[in-house]
Structure formats: structure tokens, C-alpha cells
C-alpha positions in Angstrom: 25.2 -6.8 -1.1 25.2 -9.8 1.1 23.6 -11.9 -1.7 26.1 -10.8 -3.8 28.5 -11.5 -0.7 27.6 -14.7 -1.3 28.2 -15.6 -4.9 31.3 -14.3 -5.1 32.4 -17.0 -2.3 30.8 -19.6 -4.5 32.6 -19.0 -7.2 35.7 -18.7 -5.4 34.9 -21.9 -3.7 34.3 -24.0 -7.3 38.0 -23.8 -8.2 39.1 -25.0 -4.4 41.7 -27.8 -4.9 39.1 -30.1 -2.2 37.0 -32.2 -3.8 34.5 -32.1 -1.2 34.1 -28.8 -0.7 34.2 -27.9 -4.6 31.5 -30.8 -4.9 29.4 -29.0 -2.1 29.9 -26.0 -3.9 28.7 -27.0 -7.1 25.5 -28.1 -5.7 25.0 -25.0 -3.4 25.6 -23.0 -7.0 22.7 -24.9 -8.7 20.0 -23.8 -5.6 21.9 -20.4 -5.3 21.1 -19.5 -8.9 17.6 -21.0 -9.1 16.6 -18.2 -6.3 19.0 -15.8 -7.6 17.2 -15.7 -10.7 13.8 -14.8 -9.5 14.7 -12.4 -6.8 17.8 -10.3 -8.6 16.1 -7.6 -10.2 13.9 -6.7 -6.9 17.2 -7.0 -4.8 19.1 -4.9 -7.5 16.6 -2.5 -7.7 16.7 -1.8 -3.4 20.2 -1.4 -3.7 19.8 1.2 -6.5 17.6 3.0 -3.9 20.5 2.7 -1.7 21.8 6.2 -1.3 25.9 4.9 -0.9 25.3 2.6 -3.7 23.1 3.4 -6.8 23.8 2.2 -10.3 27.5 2.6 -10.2 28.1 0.2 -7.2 25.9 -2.1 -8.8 27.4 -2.4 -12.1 30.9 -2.9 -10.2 29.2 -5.5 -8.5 27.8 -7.3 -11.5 31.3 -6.7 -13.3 32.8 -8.9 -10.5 30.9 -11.7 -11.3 30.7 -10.6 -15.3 32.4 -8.2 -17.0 30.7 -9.7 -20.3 27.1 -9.3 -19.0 27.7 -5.8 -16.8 25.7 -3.0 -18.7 23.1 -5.2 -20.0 22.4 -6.5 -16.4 22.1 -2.7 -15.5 20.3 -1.3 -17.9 17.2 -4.5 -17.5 17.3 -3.1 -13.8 17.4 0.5 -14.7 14.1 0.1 -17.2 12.6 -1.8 -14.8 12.9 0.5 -11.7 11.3 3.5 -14.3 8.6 1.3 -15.1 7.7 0.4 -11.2 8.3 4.3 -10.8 5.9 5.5 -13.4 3.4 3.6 -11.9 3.8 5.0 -8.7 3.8 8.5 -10.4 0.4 8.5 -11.8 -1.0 6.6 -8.7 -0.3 9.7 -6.9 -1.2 11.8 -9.2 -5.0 10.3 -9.5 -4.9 10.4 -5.4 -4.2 14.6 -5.5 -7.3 14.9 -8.2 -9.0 12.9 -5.7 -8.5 14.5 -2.8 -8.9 18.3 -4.8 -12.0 17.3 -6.1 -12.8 16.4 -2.2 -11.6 20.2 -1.0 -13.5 21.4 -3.4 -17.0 20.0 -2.5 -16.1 20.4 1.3 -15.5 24.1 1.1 -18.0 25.0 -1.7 -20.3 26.0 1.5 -20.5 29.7 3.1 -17.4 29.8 5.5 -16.8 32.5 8.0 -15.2 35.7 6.9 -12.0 34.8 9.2 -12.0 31.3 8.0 -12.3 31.7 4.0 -9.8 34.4 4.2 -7.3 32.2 5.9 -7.9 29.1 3.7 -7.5 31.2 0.8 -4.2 32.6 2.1 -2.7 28.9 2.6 -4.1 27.7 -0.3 -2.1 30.4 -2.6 0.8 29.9 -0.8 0.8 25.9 -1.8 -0.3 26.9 -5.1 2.7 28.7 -6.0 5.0 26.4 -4.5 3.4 23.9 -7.0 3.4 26.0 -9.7 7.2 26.5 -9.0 7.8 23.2 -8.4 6.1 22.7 -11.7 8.1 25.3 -13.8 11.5 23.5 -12.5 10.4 20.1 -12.9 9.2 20.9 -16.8 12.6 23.2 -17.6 15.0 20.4 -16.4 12.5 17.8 -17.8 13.8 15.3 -14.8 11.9 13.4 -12.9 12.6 12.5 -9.3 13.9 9.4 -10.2 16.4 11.3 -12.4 17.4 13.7 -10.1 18.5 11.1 -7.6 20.5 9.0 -9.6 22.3 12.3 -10.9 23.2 13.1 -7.6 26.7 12.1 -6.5 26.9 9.0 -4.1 26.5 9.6 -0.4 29.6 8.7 1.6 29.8 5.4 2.8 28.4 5.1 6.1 27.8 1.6 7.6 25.3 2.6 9.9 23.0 4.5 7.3 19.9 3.9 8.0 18.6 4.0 4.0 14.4 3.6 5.3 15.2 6.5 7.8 16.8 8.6 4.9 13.8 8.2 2.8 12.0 9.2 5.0 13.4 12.5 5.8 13.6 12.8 1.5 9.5 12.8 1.8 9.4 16.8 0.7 11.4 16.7 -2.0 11.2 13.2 -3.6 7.2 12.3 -2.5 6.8 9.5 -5.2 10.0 7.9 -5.0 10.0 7.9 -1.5 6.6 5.7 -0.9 8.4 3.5 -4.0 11.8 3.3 -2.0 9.1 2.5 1.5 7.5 -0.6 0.2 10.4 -2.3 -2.0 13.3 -1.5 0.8 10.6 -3.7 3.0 10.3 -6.6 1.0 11.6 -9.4 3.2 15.0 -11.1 1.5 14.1 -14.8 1.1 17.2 -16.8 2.3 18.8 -19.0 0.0 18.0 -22.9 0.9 22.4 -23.6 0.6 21.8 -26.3 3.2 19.6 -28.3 0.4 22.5 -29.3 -1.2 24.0 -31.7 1.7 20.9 -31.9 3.2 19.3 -35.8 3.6 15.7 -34.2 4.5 13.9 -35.4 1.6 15.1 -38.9 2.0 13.0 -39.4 5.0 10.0 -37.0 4.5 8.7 -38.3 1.4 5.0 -38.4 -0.1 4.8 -41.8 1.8 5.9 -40.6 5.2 4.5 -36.8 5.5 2.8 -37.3 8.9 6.1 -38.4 10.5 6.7 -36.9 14.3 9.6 -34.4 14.9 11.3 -36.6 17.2 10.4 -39.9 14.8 11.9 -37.8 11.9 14.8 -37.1 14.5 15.4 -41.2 15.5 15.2 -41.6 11.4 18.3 -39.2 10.6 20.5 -40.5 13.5 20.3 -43.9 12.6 21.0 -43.3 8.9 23.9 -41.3 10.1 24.8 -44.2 12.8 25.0 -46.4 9.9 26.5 -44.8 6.8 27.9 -42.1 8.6 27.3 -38.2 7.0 28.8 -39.2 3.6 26.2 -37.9 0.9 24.5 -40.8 -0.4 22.3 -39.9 -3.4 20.2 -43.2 -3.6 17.0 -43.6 -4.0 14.5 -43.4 -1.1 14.7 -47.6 -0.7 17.7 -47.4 1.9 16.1 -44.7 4.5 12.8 -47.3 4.0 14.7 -49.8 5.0 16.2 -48.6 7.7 12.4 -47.4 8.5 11.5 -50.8 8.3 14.1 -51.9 10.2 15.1 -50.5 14.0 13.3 -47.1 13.6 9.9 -49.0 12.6 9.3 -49.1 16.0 9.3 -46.1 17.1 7.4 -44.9 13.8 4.5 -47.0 15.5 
């Protein structure tokens, strides 16, 4: 949401009557949409799993940016979130043969009368759970995935916390919820917006990679003391002059 936040402002700020700020704008599009373009399926894909959002907030969202490009935006996130799913659905299903397998060679041995008889109790009670679980899962031919994005959309609530509420949905949706764990965790890279206006690269080129902070410091406040914080976009010969200049100095 707050990337999306984010474009919207852009391109609200690209038809602003001032020249600076529609320049500055422009140029903060051109990074936005390099990031945005490798990172928009994984952050579409955590608001999906976003209980107050799912696929209808997020074609709304992409319809505000465009209607044109909408359902075909959705339904590339939509495959792709089954894909990641299925994966994680026959990852846990190898695990539980694994661990069966494990039962079953740990309690192939002779086990107290008290023991086996209680094992064997608890065992057939989980054994027709699955089997239920089993029968309703094949009759509705859903899978958990489906069954949460049929569900209507939780109410709003600001102070949801979604990781919390997946956690509490371990029981009922087991595979979704360890998908929903490690995508909702992956951390949002921030988009590099000040790149656009930002006179960085002008003094820490291939030639000057070993500066000092505070030498790096001196270098901008001179440039700035002499061409004040228009946005030059020259080559790197002016910031070496002024390196060879005044600020030489205290480079050495």
C-alpha cells in the first residue's frame, strides 16, 4: 500500500504546473519504476495475503494507476502466488511422509500395555480428523489457498496485525500460513527517490572511492558554496576541479 502510496503521488506530481518540481518528479519516476519493477509481484503477492485487502483491493489499486493493464496485472500475480503455493504444498507433504515413516520405526518396538493403548487411541482420533479433513477438501476440490480468497474481506482494521492473524490461522490453513510467514517477512527495499537530486556520484567516483566521510563532507559543501544546490548534470571534471582546487588540501 505505501508503495503504491507512492506512485500515485508521482504521477500526480508529473502534471504539477512547477517546473522544478515536475522535473524532480520525472527523475524520481525513472528510479521509482526501475525498483518497482523487480519487487511488484512479491509486494502484490503480501498484500494478497493481507486479510482486509486480497485480490479485490489490489486490482482497485492497480486500476488507479491503469484501468488498461488491471486484470492482466492481477491475474500474473494470482498464477504466481499458486505456483509459490504449490510448492509449499508438496514440501509439506514430503515432511508428514517423513516424519510417519519416523513414528513408525520409533514405535515398531514392544511398548507397555498402558502406553500402546493410549497411542493407539490418539493416533485414531488424528486419523479421522484427517480423513475428514480429507473427504471435505476432495468434495469442495479447494485448496487452502482457495478457500481464503473466497472468503469475504475482513473489516478494515488499521491495527491488524496480518503476521499475528496467520498465525492464529495455523489449524486451519497449515501450508498457507508458513507461505504467508516467510513472504509477509521479506524486508521492503526503499526506493533510492533521493538519487534523482542527489550529487553523490559526482564526488565518489571510481577515481576517489577511498575518500574520508568528513573529506566527502568538505567536497559537497564547497560545490554547493559555489554553484549553489541547482542540479548540474556535467560531467565529473567540475567536482575534480574543485578537488583540485581548495578541497585538495584537505583530501591530503
Amino acid at each position: 500500500m505505501q508503495v503504491w502510496k507512492i506512485q500515485c503521488v508521482l504521477l500526480q506530481t508529473v502534471k504539477d504546473e512547477d517546473e522544478v518540481i515536475r522535473g524532480m518528479s520525472e527523475n524520481m519516476i525513472v528510479k521509482f519504476e526501475k525498483y518497482w519493477n523487480d519487487y511488484s509481484v512479491t509486494l502484490a503477492m503480501g498484500a494478497v495475503l493481507d486479510p482486509r485487502m486480497k485480490l479485490e483491493m489490489l486490482r482497485c489499486c492497480y486500476s488507479e494507476i491503469d484501468v488498461s493493464t488491471a486484470d492482466e496485472k492481477v491475474a500474473h500475480v494470482k498464477s504466481n502466488l499458486y505456483m509459490l503455493f504449490e510448492k509449499y504444498a508438496a514440501a509439506t507433504t514430503n515432511n508428514n511422509q517423513s516424519n510417519l515413516n519416523v513414528q513408525t520405526n520409533l514405535t515398531s518396538g514392544p511398548l507397555p500395555k498402558t502406553s500402546r493403548s493410549t497411542t493407539s487411541v490418539k493416533r485414531g482420533m488424528f486419523d479421522e480428523l484427517k480423513k475428514h479433513n480429507m473427504i471435505l477438501i476432495s468434495q469442495a476440490g479447494k485448496s487452502q489457498l482457495d478457500v481464503y480468497l473466497d472468503e469475504p474481506i475482513k473489516e478494515l482494521d488499521e491495527e491488524l496485525d496480518v503476521l499475528k492473524w496467520w498465525k492464529g490461522k495455523v489449524t486451519r490453513f497449515p501450508d498457507l500460513s508458513l507461505l504467508a510467514r516467510d513472504l509477509l517477512n521479506i524486508l521492503i527495499t526503499t526506493v533510492a527517490s533521493e538519487s534523482a537530486f542527489n550529487i553523490g556520484a559526482h564526488v565518489l567516483n571510481k577515481y576517489r572511492s577511498h575518500l574520508l566521510p568528513k573529506n566527502v563532507q568538505a567536497l559537497i559543501c564547497t560545490r554547493n558554496w559555489l554553484h549553489g544546490f541547482a542540479n548540474n548534470d556535467e560531467d565529473d571534471d567540475e567536482s575534480n576541479d574543485i578537488g583540485n582546487g581548495t578541497t585538495s588540501r584537505m583530501v591530503d
